[in-house]
C-alpha positions as CSV (number, residue, x, y, z in Angstrom):
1,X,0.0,0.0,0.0
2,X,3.2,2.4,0.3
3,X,3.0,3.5,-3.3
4,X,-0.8,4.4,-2.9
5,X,-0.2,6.4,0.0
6,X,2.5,8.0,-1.4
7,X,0.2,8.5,-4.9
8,X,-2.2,10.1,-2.3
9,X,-0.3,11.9,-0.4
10,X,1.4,14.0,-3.3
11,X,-2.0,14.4,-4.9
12,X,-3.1,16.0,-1.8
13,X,-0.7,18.5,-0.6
14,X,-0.5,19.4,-4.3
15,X,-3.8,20.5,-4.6
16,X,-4.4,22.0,-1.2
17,X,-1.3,22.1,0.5
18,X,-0.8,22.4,4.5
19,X,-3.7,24.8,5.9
20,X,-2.3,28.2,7.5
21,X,-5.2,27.6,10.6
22,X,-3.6,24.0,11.5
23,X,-0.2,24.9,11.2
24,X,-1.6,28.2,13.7
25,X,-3.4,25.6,15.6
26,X,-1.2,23.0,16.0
27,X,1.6,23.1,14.6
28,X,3.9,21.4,11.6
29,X,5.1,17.9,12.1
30,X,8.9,19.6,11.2
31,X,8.5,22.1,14.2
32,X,7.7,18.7,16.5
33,X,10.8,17.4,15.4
34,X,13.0,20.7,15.6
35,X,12.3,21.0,19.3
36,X,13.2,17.3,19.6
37,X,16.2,18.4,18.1
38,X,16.8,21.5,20.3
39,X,16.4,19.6,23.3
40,X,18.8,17.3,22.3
41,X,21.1,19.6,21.4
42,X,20.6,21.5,24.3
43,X,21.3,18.6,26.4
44,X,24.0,16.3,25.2
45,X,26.0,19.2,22.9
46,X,28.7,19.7,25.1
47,X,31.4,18.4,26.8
48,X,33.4,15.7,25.3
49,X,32.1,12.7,22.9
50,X,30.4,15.2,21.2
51,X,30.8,13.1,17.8
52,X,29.4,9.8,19.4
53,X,27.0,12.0,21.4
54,X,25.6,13.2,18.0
55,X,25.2,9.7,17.0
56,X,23.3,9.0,20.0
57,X,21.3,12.0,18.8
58,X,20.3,11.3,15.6
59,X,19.1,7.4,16.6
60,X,16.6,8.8,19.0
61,X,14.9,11.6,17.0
62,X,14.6,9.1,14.0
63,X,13.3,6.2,16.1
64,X,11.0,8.0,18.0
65,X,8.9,10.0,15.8
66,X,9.2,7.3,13.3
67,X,8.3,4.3,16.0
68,X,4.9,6.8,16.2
69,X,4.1,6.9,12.8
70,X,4.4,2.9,12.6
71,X,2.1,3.1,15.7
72,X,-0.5,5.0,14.2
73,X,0.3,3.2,10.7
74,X,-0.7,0.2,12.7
75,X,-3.9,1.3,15.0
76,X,-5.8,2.5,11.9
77,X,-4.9,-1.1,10.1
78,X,-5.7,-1.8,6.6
79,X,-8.6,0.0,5.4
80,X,-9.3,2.3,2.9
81,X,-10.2,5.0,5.6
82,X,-7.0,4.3,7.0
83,X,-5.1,4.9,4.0
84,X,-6.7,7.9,3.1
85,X,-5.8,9.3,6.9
86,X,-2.2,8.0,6.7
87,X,-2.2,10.0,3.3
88,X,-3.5,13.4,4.9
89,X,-1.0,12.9,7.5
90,X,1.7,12.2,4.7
91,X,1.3,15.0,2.8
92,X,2.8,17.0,5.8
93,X,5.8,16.0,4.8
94,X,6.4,16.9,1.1
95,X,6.4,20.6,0.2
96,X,5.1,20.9,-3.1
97,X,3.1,24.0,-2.9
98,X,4.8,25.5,-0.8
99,X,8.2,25.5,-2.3
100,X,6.5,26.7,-5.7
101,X,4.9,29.6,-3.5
102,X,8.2,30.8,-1.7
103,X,10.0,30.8,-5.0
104,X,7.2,32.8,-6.7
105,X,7.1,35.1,-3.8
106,X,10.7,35.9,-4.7
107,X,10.1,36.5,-8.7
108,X,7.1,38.7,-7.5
109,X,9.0,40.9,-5.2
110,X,11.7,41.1,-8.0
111,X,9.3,42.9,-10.3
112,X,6.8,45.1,-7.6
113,X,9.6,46.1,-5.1
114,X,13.0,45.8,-6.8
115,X,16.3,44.3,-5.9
116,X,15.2,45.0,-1.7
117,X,12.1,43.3,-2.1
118,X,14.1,40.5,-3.8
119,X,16.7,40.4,-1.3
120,X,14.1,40.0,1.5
121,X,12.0,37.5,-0.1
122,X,14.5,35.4,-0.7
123,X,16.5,35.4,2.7
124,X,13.2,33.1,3.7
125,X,14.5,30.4,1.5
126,X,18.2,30.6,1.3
127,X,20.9,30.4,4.2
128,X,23.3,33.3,2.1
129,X,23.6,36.7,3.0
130,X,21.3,38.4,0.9
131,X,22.7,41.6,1.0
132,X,25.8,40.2,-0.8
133,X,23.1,39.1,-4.2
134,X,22.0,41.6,-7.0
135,X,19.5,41.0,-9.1
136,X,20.8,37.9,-11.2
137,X,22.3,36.7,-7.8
138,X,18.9,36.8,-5.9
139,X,17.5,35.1,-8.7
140,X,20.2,32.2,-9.0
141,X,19.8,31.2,-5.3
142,X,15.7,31.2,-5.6
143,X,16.5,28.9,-8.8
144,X,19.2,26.9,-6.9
145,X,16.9,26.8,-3.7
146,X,14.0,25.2,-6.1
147,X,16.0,22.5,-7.6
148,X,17.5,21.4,-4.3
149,X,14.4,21.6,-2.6
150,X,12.7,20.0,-5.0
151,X,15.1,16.8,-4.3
152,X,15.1,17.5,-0.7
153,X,11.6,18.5,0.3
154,X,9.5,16.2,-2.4
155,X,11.2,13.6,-4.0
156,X,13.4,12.4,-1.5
157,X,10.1,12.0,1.2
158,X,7.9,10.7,-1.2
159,X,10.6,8.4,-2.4
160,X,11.0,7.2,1.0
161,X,7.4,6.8,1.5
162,X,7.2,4.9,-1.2
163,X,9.5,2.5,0.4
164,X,8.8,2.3,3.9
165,X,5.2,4.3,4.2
166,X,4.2,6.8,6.8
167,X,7.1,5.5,9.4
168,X,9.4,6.1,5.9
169,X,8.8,9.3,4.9
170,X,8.8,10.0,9.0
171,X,12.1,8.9,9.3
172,X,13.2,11.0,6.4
173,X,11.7,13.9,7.6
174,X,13.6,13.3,11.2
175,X,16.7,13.0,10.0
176,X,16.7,15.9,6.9
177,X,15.4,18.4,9.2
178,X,18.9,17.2,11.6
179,X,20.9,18.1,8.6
180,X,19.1,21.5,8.0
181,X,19.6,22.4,12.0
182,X,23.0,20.6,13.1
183,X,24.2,19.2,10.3
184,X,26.8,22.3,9.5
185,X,30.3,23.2,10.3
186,X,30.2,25.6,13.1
187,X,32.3,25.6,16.0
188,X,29.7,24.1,17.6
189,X,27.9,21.6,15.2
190,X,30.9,20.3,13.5
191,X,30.9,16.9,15.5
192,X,27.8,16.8,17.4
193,X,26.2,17.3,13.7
194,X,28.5,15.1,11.5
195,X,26.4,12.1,12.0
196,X,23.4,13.8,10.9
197,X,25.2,15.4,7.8
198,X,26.4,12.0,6.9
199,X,23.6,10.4,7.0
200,X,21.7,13.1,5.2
201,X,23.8,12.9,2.2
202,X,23.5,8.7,2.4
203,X,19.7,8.9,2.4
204,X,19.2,11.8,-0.4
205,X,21.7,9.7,-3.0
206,X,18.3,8.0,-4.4
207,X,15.9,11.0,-4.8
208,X,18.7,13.8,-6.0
209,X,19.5,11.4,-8.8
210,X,15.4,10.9,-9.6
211,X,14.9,14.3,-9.2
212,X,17.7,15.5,-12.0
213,X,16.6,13.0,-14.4
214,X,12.4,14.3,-13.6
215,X,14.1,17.6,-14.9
216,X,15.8,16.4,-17.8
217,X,11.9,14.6,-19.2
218,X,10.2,17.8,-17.6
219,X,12.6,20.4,-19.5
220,X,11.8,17.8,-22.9
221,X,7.8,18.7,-22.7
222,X,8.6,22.6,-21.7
223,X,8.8,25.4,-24.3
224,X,11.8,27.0,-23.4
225,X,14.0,24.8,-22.2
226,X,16.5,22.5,-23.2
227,X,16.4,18.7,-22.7
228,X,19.6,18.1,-24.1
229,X,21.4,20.7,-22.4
230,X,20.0,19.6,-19.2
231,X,21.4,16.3,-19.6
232,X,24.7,17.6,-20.9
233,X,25.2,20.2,-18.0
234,X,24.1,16.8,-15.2
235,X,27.0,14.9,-16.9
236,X,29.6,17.1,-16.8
237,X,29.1,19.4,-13.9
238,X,26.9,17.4,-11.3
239,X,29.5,15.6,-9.7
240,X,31.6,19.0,-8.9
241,X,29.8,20.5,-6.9
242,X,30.4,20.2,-3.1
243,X,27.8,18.7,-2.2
244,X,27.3,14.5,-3.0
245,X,23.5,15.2,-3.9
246,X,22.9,19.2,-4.5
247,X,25.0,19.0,-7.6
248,X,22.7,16.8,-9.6
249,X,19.3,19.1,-9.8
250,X,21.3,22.1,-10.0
251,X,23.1,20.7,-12.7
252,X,20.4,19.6,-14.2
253,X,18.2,22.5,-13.6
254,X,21.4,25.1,-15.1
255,X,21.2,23.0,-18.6
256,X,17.6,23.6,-19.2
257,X,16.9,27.0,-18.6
258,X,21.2,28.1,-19.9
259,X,21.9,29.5,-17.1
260,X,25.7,29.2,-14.3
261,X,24.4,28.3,-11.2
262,X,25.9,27.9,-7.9
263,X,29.7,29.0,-8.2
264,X,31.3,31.1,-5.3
265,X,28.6,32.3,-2.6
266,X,28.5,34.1,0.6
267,X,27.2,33.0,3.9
268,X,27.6,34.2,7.5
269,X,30.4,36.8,5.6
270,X,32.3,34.0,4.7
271,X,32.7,33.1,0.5
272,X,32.3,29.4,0.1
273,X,34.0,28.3,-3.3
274,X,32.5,26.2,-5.1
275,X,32.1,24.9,-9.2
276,X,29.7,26.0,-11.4
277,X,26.6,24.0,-12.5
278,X,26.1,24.7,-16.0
279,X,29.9,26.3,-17.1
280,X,29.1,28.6,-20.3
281,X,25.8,29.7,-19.0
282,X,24.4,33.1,-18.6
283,X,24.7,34.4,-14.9
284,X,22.5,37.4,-15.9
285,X,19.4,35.6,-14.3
286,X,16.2,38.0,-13.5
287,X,12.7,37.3,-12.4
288,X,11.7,36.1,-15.9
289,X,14.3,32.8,-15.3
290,X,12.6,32.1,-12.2
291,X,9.5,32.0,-13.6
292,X,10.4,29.7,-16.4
293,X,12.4,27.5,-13.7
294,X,9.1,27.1,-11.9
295,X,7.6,25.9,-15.0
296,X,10.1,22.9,-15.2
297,X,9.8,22.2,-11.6
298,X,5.9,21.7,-12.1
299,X,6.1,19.8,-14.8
300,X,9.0,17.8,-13.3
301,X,6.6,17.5,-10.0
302,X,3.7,16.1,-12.1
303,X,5.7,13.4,-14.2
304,X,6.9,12.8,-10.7
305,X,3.6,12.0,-9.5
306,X,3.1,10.0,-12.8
307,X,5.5,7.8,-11.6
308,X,4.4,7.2,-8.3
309,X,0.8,6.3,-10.0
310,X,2.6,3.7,-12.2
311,X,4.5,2.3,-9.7
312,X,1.3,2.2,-7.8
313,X,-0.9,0.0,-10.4
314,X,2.1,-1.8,-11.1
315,X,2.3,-3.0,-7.2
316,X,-1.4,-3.7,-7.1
317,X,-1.7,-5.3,-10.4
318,X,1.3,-7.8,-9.0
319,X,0.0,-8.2,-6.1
């Protein structure tokens, strides 16, 4: 039943998303698991064994908001009631609409309020200082943002879903939102976080390869952009960039619309080196190039689904 959930799941959030009044009411299921991680952080961060003390870390909040999900998973049993429920819940946990939204939100402020607008609207999506981007920068990292996210926030839960069902996509969840919070090299999250980073790379390997190759197809069946260049720029360029995963819908994402992404950036005043996805692109990137990038991610998101819904007729038919 994990490929109909998942089938479910996607078709739900992408048509209505995760309501403002819950998340006012109650929460997000990521803002459960970032106070786990707080108070683990809090807690066993300091001192020495800080490395195995991460370790220790990351085993608990995986296990136990994912030994809840197999709970619940297993209280509502079977059913087709309980499959749709599992499904609601699910589609807490990929970000389909929202992504699209934030990046939009940045094209928007491009055009009505100018390169500050730009700069603020897309501080809520990138970690880099925004008041180091101009124009084509602010639009690079809302472009860049989209086709990691993408990886991160949709395929790589839904893939996991797929595999393992709500307790999956749970565990996912747990440990990606460790990476985003701990995972990074700071004085203080170098080796309480390493386990968290490490394993965040291991468990995106699948979806960041899935998601450059939904780009590639996508960019085939979109005016504007270019399948073959797409596939060119994920061969050559995917595997330099610093990342084990990012590089791959970056890459891919650079080719289609001909555009250099990533390259040298600047976070916490600090300029991080690193390879361009896409060498002989334009850098000149504006609000129209985010648009058109949010047209491939859609229809990369859809043919997405379209998998999921083969894979899902495929299972029952076998079964």
């Amino acid at each position: 039943m994990s490929a109909l959930l998942t089938l479910v799941a996607l078709v739900v959030e992408r048509l209505i998303g995760y309501p403002d009044r819950l998340y006012q009411w109650i929460g997000h299921p990521v803002t459960w698991i970032g106070a786990l991680i707080d108070g683990l952080d809090a807690r066993l961060n300091k001192g020495n064994w800080r490395r195995l003390k991460g370790v220790v870390a990351l085993v608990i909040l995986v296990l136990v908001p994912t030994t809840l999900a197999l709970l619940i998973q297993i209280a509502l049993g079977p059913s087709l009631v309980a499959l749709l429920i599992c499904a609601v819940l699910a589609s807490s946990l990929v970000a389909q609409r929202s992504l699209g939204a934030h990046v939009r939100d940045v094209a928007d402020a491009l055009e009505h309020e100018g390169l500050a607008g730009g700069r603020r609207a897309v501080s809520m999506i990138v970690g880099r200082d925004p008041e180091a981007l101009d124009e084509a920068g602010v639009s690079r990292a809302a472009i860049e943002s989209l086709a990691e996210n993408f990886s991160d926030g949709i395929t790589a839960p839904a893939f996991w879903m797929a595999v393992g069902g709500l307790p999956g996509a749970v565990a996912y969840k747990a440990a990606n939102t460790a990476d985003s919070m701990i995972g990074h090299r700071t004085p203080r999250h170098e080796q309480f976080g390493w386990a968290a980073a490490r394993f965040d790379d291991l468990i995106n390997l699948p979806a960041s390869r899935l998601t450059a190759l939904l780009i590639v197809a996508a960019a085939w069946a979109t005016p504007g952009t270019s399948a073959g260049s797409a596939w060119a720029a994920l061969r050559r360029d995917a595997r330099k960039h610093r990342s084990p995963n990012a590089g791959w819908p970056e890459a891919a994402m650079a080719g289609a619309l001909g555009l250099a992404l990533a390259g040298p950036r600047v976070y916490n005043g600090v300029t991080v080196e690193d390879a361009f996805m896409g060498e002989g692109g334009r850098r000149e990137a504006n609000a129209t190039d985010i648009r058109r990038a949010l047209r491939l991610y859609w229809t990369a998101d859809a043919f997405g689904i379209a998998l999921v819904a083969i894979a899902a007729l495929l299972v029952t038919w076998l079964g």
